[in-house]
N, C-alpha and C positions, 0 to 999 in steps of 0.2 A: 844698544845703550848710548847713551847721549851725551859725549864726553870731548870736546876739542881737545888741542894739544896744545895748543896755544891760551892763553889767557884772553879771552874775549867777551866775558862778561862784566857789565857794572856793575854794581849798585849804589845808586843815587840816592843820595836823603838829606834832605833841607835841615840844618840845625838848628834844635829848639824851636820847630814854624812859629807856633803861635807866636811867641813870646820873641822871633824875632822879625815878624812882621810888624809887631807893637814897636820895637827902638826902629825899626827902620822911617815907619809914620812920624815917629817923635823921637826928635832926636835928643832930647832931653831926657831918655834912658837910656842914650847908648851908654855903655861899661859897666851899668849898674844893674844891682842886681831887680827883677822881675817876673813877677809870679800872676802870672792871668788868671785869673776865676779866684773867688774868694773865699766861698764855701767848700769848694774841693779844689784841689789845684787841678786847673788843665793844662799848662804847660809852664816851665821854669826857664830861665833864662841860664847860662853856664857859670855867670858872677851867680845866682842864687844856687844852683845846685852847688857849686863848689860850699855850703854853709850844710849840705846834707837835703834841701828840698828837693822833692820827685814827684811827680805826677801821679795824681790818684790821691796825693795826701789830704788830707784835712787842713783847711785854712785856719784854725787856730795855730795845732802845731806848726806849720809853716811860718808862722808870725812867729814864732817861737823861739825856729831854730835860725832865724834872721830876720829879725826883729825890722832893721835898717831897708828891706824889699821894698821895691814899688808895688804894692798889688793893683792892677788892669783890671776892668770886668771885657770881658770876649765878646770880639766883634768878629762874628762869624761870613760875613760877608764880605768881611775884607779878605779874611783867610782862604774865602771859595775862590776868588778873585786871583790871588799871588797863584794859587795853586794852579790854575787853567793856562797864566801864567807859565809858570815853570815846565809843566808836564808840554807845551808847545814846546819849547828848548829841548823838550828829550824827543818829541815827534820830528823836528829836523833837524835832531843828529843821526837816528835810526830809525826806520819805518818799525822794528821791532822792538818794542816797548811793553812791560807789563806791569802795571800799577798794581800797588802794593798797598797804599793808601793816597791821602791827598796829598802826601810829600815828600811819597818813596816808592820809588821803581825801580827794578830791573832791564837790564838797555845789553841786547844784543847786537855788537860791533862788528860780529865776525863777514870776512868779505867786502871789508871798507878801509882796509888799508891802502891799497892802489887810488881812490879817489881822497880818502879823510886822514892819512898816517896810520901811525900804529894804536892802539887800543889807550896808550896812556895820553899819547898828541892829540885825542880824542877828549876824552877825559877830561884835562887841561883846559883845552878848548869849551869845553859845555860848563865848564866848573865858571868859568871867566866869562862866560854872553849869562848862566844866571845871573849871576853877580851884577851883571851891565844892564841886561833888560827887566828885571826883575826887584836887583836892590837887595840879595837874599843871599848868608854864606851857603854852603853847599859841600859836604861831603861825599869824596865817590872812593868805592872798592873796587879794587881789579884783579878777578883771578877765573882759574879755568872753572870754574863750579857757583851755582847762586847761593851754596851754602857760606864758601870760602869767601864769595862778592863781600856778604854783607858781615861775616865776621872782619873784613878786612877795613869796611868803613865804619864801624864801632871802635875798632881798635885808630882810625885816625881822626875820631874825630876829638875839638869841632876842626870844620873848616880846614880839612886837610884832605891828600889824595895819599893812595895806597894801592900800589900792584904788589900781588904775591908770584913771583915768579914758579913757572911748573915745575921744575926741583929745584924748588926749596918750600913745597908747602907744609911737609910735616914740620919743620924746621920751624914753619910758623906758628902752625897751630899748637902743636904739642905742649909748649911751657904755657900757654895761657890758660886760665880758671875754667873750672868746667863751667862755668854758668853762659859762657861764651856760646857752648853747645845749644842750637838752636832745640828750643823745648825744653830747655831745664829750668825752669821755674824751683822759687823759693824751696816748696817741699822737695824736688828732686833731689835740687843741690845738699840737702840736709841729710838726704838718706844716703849721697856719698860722702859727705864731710862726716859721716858718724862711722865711715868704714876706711877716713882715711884717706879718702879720693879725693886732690883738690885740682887736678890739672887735667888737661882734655888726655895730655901723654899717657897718665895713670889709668886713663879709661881705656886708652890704647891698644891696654897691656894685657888687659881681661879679655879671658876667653868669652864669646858671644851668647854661652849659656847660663854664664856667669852672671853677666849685666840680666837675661831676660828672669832670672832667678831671683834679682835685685828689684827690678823696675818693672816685668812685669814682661808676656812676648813683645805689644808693636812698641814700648819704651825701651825695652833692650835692646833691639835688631836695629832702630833709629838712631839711636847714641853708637852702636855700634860701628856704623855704617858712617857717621858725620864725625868720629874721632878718628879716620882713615883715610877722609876726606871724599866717600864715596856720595856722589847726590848726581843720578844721570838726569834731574829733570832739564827740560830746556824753558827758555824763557818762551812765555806764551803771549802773545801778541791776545788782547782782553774778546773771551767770548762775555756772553749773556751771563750775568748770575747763577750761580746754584742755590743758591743762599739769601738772605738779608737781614741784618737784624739791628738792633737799639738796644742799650743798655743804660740806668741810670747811677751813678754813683750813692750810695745812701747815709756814707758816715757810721759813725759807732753806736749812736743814740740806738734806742730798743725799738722794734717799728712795730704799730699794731696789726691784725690783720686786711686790717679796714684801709688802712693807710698804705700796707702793699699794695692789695687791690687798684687803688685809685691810679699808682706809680703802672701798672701793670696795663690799667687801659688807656693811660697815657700814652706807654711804651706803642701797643697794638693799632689803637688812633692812628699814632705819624707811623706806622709802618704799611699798615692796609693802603692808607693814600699812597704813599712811595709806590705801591703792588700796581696799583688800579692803573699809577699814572704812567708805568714801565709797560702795561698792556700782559701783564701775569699772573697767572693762581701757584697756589701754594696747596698743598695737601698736608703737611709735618709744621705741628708747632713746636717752637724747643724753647721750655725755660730754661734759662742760666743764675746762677746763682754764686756770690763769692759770701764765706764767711768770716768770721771775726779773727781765724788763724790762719785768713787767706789761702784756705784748700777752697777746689771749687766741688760743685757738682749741677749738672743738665738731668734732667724730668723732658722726656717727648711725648708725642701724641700725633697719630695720622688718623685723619679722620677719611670719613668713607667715599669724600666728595673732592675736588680738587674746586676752591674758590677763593676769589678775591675779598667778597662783602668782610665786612667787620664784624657784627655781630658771631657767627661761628666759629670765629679766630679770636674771637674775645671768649666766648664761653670755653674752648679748649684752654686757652691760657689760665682762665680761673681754674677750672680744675686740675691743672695740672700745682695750680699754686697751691690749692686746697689739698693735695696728698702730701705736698714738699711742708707745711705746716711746723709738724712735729720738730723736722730736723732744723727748721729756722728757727723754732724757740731755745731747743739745746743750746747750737750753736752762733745764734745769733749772726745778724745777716748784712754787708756792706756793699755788696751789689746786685741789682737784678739786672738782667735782660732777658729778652723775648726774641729768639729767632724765628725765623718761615723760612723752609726748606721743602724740598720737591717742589720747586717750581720749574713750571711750565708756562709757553704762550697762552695767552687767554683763547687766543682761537674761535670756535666758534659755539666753545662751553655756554653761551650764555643760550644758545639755542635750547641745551639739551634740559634744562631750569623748569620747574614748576611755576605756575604762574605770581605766589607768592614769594619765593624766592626771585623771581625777575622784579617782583617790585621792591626790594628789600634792597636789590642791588642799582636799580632807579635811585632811592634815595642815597645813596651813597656815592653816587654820580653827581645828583644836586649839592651836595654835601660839599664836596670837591669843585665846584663851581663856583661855589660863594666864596671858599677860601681862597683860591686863585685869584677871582677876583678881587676883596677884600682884605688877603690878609689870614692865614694861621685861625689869628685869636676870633675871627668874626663869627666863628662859629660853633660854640662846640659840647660834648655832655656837659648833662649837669652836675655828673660826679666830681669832674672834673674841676669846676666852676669857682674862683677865685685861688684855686692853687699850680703853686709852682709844678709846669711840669719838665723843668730843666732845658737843657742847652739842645736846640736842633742841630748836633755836629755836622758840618758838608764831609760829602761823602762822594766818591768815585761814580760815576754814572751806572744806573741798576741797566 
C-alpha cells in the first residue's frame, strides 16, 4: 500500500481559472464580481460566488442572484494558454506531476527536500513563480494522501496554502461537512442529511456495513475508507487515456428528440477527431445524462469492432439515446455527454478493414484536413448546420 509518513503530496488548483484569467487580461474586473459564459455559467469569479453564483448555473438565474456581475463570453484559447503555462511551473518543481484537469494537479515532492526544502518551502515557492510567471492566484493542499491533498486545498481556498500535518489529520477532517468527502454529490449528501449525518466524524463513526447498506457496496466501502483518511493511491505521473469524452450543458427548457440528436452528433463530431488525431480506437460508447433533480444516469454500448471513423460511434450513440428516451421525457434532461472508452492504439487496425470501411475512414481523414487547415467551422454536417454546437473546452492532452 502506498502510504508516506511524511506529508508529501500537493494539490494544486488555480482559483476560479476562467474567470481569473479574465481580471487578470483586464484589469478593469479585478475585485468584481464575474461570470464567463452567458447562457450557462462556466466559471464565477469569488466576489460573484460570494452572491451564490456556481458553475453549471443558468445565466438568467445568475443575473438574478447578482444582478451588478460582469458577464465575459469565453476565450478559450487564452485559457489553453495560462494552463500549459502553469502546468510547466508544476513540471519544474517535480518531474512527478498528474493532471487532473487544465488547472488542477497533483505534485509528488517526496525525495526533494535535500535539493527544494520541505514539502510546504516547496509549495510556497510554486505558489509564488505561478503567481510571477503566469499572473494567476493558486491554491495548494499538503498532506500525506491525494484525498487529504485536495480536501486541504478546498478548505483554503481562494489563494491560500494548507499542510495537514500526519497527526493531526483526523483532527482535520472529521468536524468538516460530509460533502467535503470526495464523491458525495447533492443526492449522497441528502441520504445522510436525512439520517442525520452531517460531518465526515459522523461517517467515522458507522460501521462499514452500515454506510454500504446506506450507499450501496463501492459507495459505502469509498466513504468508508476516505472518512479514516485511507486513499493508498500514488500520484501518477500521466499515461495514455482510458477514456475521453464531451458533454453539453442544456438548461431547463424541454428538448426535443430531434434536438438531442443534433447535440449528440455535435458531441461525437469533436470527439471522433480528438480519437483520430491522438492516433486511437475506441470500442465502448457511454451516454451521460444529468436530469432536472440533478441525479445522473450512463447508457453504454461496445460494439464488435474497435474504431475510430465517426459514423459507427455516431449510430451507437443514437441508439443508445433512443432507449434512454423514455426516462428523459419523465424526468427531463440538463445535460448530455458522449464518452469513448476501451481505447486503444490505432495500430495497425486499419489493415485489418474491409475495403469500404477503409474508405469511410479516408473520408474522415479528409475531413480532418480541411479543418485543421481551415478552422472547426470549415466543414461540417448538415444536421448540424447553422446551430450552436457549444464551447470546445481545452482539455489535458488525449
Amino acid at each position: 500500500m502506498f502510504v508516506t509518513h511524511e506529508a508529501t503530496i500537493l494539490h494544486a488548483d488555480v482559483d476560479a481559472f476562467y474567470a481569473s484569467v479574465e481580471q487578470r487580461d483586464d484589469p478593469r474586473l479585478r475585485g468584481r464580481a464575474v461570470v464567463v459564459g452567458s447562457g450557462v455559467v462556466l466559471a464565477a469569479s469569488y466576489e460573484a460566488q460570494a452572491h451564490g453564483v456556481r458553475t453549471a448555473m443558468g445565466g438568467v438565474q445568475a443575473r438574478r442572484l447578482c444582478p451588478h456581475a460582469v458577464v465575459v463570453q469565453p476565450r478559450m484559447s487564452a485559457y489553453a494558454e495560462a494552463s500549459k503555462a502553469v502546468f510547466e511551473v508544476f513540471r519544474q518543481t517535480t518531474p512527478r506531476v498528474e493532471g487532473l484537469s487544465i488547472d488542477e494537479a497533483f505534485l509528488d515532492v517526496a525525495g526533494l527536500r535535500r535539493i527544494s526544502g520541505s514539502p510546504r518551502d516547496i509549495a510556497v515557492r510554486m505558489r509564488a513563480e505561478v503567481l510571477k510567471r503566469v499572473g494567476l492566484p493558486i491554491t495548494v493542499g499538503v498532506a500525506r494522501t491525494k484525498f487529504l491533498a485536495k480536501v486541504a486545498s478546498g478548505v483554503a481556498k481562494p489563494d491560500g496554502l494548507l499542510l495537514v500535518p500526519p497527526d493531526g489529520e483526523l483532527a482535520f477532517l472529521h468536524p468538516l461537512p460530509v460533502e467535503r468527502l470526495w464523491g458525495v454529490g447533492r443526492v449522497t449528501a441528502d441520504k445522510l442529511h436525512d439520517l442525520g449525518i452531517t460531518t465526515v466524524g459522523q461517517v467515522a463513526q458507522l460501521p462499514e456495513a452500515t454506510l454500504v447498506s446506506i450507499l450501496g457496496r463501492a459507495g459505502g466501502r469509498h466513504l468508508h475508507a476516505l472518512a479514516h483518511n485511507r486513499d493508498p493511491r500514488p500520484v501518477q505521473v500521466r499515461s495514455r487515456r482510458r477514456s475521453m469524452g464531451a458533454q453539453r450543458a442544456l438548461g431547463r427548457t424541454p428538448k426535443s428528440p430531434q434536438g438531442l440528436a443534433v447535440v449528440a452528433a455535435g458531441l461525437v463530431d469533436r470527439l471522433t477527431r480528438r480519437l483520430r488525431k491522438a492516433h486511437r480506437v475506441c470500442r465502448t460508447v457511454v451516454l451521460r445524462l444529468r436530469f432536472d433533480d440533478f441525479s445522473r444516469a450512463t447508457r453504454s454500448l461496445t460494439m464488435s469492432r474497435a474504431t475510430a471513423q465517426t459514423q459507427p460511434i455516431l449510430d451507437a450513440a443514437r441508439q443508445l439515446l433512443g432507449t434512454a428516451m423514455p426516462m428523459i421525457e419523465r424526468r427531463g434532461v440538463t445535460m448530455l455527454g458522449v464518452s469513448l472508452g476501451n481505447l486503444d492504439d490505432d495500430g495497425t487496425i486499419q489493415l485489418e478493414l474491409p475495403f469500404d470501411r477503409r474508405t469511410a475512414g479516408a473520408l474522415d481523414a479528409t475531413l480532418d484536413r480541411v479543418r485543421d487547415r481551415f478552422g472547426s467551422a470549415a466543414i461540417t454536417r448538415a444536421v448540424l448546420l447553422g446551430r450552436d454546437q457549444g464551447l470546445s473546452v481545452p482539455l489535458l492532452p488525449d
